[in-house]
N, C-alpha and C positions, 0 to 999 in steps of 0.2 A: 307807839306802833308805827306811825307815819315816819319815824325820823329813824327809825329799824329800816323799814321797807327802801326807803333814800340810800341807807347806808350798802344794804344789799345788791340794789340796783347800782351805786355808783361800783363796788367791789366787780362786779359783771361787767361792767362798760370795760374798766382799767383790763382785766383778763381779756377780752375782745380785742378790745388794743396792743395788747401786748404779742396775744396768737396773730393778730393782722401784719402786727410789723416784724415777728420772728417767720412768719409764711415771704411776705417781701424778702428779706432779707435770705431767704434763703431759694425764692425764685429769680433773685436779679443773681446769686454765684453760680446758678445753675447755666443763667443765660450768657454768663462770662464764661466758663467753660463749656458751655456748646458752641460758642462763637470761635475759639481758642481750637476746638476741634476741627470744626468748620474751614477754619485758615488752614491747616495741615492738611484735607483731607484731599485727596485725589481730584477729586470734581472741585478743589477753592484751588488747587492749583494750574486747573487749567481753566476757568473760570471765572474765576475769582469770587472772593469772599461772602459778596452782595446775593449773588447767583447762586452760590452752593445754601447759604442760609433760605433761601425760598424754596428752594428744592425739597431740603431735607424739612424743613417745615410743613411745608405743604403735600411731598409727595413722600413721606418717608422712604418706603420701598424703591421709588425709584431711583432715589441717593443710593441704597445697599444692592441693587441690583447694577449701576452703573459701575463701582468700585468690583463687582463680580464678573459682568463682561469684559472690564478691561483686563481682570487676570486671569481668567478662567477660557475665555472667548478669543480675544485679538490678540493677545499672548501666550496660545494656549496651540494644541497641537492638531492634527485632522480631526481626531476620531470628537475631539467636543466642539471642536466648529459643527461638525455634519451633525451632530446629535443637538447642539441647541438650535440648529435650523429645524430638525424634527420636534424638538419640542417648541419652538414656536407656532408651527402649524399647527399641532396636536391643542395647542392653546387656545388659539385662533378658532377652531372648531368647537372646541367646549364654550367659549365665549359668546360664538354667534347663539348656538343653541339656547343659554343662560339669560341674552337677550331679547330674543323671539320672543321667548316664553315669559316673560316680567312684563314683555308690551303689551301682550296679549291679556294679560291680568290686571294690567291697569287700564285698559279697555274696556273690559270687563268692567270694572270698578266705577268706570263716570256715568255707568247706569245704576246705580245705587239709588235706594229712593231716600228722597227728600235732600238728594245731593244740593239742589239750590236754595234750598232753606239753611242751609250751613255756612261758615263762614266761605269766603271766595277759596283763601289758602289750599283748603281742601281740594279742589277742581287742580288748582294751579298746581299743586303737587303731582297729584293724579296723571295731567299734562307732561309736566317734567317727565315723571317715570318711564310714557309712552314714548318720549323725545330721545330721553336718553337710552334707553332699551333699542330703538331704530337703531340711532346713532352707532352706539355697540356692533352691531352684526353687519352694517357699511364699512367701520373704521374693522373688522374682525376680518370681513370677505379681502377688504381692500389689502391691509397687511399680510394675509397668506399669498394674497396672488402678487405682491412683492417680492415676500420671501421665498415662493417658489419658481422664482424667475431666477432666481439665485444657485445654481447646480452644481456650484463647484467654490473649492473651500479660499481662495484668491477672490470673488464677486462678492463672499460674505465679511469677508476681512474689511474688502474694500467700501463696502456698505456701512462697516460700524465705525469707521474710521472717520476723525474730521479733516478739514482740510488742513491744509499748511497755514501757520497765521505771514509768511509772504504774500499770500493768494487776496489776505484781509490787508495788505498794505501796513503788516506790523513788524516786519524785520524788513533789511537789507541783505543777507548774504542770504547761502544756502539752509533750505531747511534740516536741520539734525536728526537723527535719527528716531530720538526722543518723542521731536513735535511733530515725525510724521505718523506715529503709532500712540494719536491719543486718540479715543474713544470720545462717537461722537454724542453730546445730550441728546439734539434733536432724533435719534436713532432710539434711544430708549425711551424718550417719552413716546416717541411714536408705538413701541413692542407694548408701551403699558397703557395706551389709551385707551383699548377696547376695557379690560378690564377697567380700569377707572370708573367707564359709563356705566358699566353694569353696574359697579356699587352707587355711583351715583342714583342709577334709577331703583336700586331694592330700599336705599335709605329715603326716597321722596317718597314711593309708594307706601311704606312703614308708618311715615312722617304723616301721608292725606288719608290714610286708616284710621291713626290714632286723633286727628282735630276731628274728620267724619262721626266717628263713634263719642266722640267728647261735647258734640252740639246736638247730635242725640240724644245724649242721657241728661244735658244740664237743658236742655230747652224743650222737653219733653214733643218730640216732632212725630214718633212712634206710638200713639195712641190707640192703637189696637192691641199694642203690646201687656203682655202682664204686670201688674205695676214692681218694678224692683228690675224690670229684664233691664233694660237698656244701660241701668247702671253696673251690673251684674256683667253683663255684655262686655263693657267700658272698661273694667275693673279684670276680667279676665284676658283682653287683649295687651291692656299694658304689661301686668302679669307674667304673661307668658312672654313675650317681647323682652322684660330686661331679664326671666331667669335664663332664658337663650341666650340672649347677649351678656350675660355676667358667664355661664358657664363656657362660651368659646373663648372670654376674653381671660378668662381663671386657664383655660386649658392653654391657648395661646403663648399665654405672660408665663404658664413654668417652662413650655418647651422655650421660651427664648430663654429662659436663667440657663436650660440645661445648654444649649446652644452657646452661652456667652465663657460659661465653663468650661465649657469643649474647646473653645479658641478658635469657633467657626465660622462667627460675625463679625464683620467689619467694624471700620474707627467709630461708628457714630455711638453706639451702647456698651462699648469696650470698656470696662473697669481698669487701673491702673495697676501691673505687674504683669499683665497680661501678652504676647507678643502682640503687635499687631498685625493688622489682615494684608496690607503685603507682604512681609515676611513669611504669614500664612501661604498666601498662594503660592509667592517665589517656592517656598518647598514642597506643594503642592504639585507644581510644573513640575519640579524638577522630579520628585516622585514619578508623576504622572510618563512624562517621557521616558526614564529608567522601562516604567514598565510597557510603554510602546514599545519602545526599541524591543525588550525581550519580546513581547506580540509577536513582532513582525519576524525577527529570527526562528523562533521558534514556526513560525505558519512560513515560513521559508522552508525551513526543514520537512517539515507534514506534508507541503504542494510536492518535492521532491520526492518525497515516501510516496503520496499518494501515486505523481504520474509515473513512477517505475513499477508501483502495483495494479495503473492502470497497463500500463503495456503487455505486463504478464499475461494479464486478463486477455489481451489480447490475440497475443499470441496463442495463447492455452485456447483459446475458441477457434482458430485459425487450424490446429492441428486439429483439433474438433469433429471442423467443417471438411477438412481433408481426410480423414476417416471414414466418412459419415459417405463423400463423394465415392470412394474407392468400393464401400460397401455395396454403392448405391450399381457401380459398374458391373462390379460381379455379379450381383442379382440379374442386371439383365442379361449379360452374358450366358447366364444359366438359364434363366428364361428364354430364350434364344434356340439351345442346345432343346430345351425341353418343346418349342414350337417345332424345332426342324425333326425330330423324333415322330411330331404328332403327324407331319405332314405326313414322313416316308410310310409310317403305318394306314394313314388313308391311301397312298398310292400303294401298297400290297393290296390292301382290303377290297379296292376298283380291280385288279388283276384280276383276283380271285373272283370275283362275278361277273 
């Protein structure tokens, strides 16, 4: 039986090994083609390589948001400069609010009892959430009253734009046309940092919930409680915590397959046959303007239409009001005739007594 059980357990080790080194081997080709990505992609090109892999590692959205302002934004025409200025504010607003209110609750929270009976973690998360919740609705006030200093669609171009690399001492002639319309990082990290905190502070307050409620139930600190609550407690907060977070992240991951099908996200999740997301945009724009230009012709047309139907209007009340005058003459005129009548009849009517 012993030399059974050996031979089972050695069978288990080799398969462990085996799934270990087939998992490696297939997370170091993953990381050779996201590097390989990385180097082509928009931001490794003006960046370079080093820079675009920490980005897109660390902030994902903000690598796909960057490759979208440069084609949709500073390549892009009035009507989506003016309108992602509106929607940055609108952002900005939602964000402070989302902040307030997560600080306010982790606030709340570091009065919890038996909060210092618990590991430290706990507090220190608590802290973070409060910090970073602040931070949010500073870095959210600050970025609208940026953007809204910004009124005209030249001051937002010029805000997302980086400098020339002459200005950084890295060419000698003139700068191209190319390096003077790249899109700057610092510009986007900056639109995404409000947002950032706030996740930052809903995942620390999550985070000093779940160790809170976890030195409750294993170090029995709640003694008044019923016996089985605080586990019970424990047990329904995690719970509920990853079916929330499994169901956003289920909902999330098909809208992006539907998304990466559609040919609507950029190089960094792009499957191979696929176009990719410049060529996207480029036709995109050129869409986009097609149907500018008609906009503008056609509401060219309609101000035409409308200001010779405003004039009618005017005119047509003009003959109106001249009608309305001439009426208004003759009435008195007849009023007049009918006062000099009434006079002559009182001077009979004095004769006669």
């Amino acid at each position: 039986m012993e030399a059974l059980s050996l031979v089972s357990n050695a069978i288990t080790f080799v398969g462990f090994a085996v799934s270990v080194s087939k998992l490696t081997r297939k997370a170091y080709y993953d990381r050779v083609q996201a590097t390989k990505r990385v180097e082509s992609s928009l931001l490794g090109r003006n960046y370079g390589s080093l820079v675009a892999f920490i980005v897109t590692v660390c902030w994902p959205e903000t690598a796909t948001q960057y490759e979208q302002i440069d084609a949709k934004v500073l390549h892009g025409g009035e009507e989506e400069t003016l309108a992602f200025r509106q929607a940055i504010i609108n952002e900005s607003n939602m964000t402070a609010i989302a902040g307030a209110i997560i600080a306010q609750v982790a606030i709340t929270a570091l009065s919890l009892p038996f909060l210092s009976s618990t590991h430290w973690t706990a507090r220190a998360c608590f802290l973070l959430a409060v910090v970073s919740g602040c931070l949010s609705v500073y870095y959210a006030c600050a970025l609208q009253r940026i953007v809204g200093k910004l009124y005209r669609v030249d001051l937002i171009k010029e805000w997302l734009k980086m400098p020339p690399l002459e200005r950084f001492g890295g060419g000698g002639g003139g700068a191209s046309e190319d390096d003077a319309q790249r899109t700057s990082l610092a510009a986007v990290l900056v639109i995404s940092a409000p947002f950032n905190m706030v996740r930052v502070s809903v995942f620390a307050f999550l985070l000093g919930l779940a160790i809170y409620q976890g030195f409750v139930f294993t170090k029995g600190l709640d003694t008044s409680a019923a016996p089985g609550s605080s586990r019970a407690n424990f047990i329904a907060i995690m719970v509920g915590t990853g079916l929330c977070s499994v169901f956003f992240t289920l909902t999330f991951s098909a809208k992006h397959v539907e998304s990466i099908l559609m040919g609507d996200l950029p190089w960094g999740i792009r499957p191979n046959g696929l176009p990719d997301a410049q060529s996207h945009f480029q036709t995109s724009n050129i869409e986009d303007n097609t149907i500018t230009e008609t906009k503008k012709n056609t509401g060219t047309i309609q101000d035409n239409q409308s200001t010779h139907a405003q004039q009618t209007r005017v005119e047509d009340h003009s003959n109106r009001l001249a009608m309305a005058l001439e009426a208004a003459t003759r009435a008195h005129v007849q009023c007049a005739k009918a006062d000099r009548q009434v006079a002559l009849a009182y001077a009979k009517l004095s004769e006669v007594v």
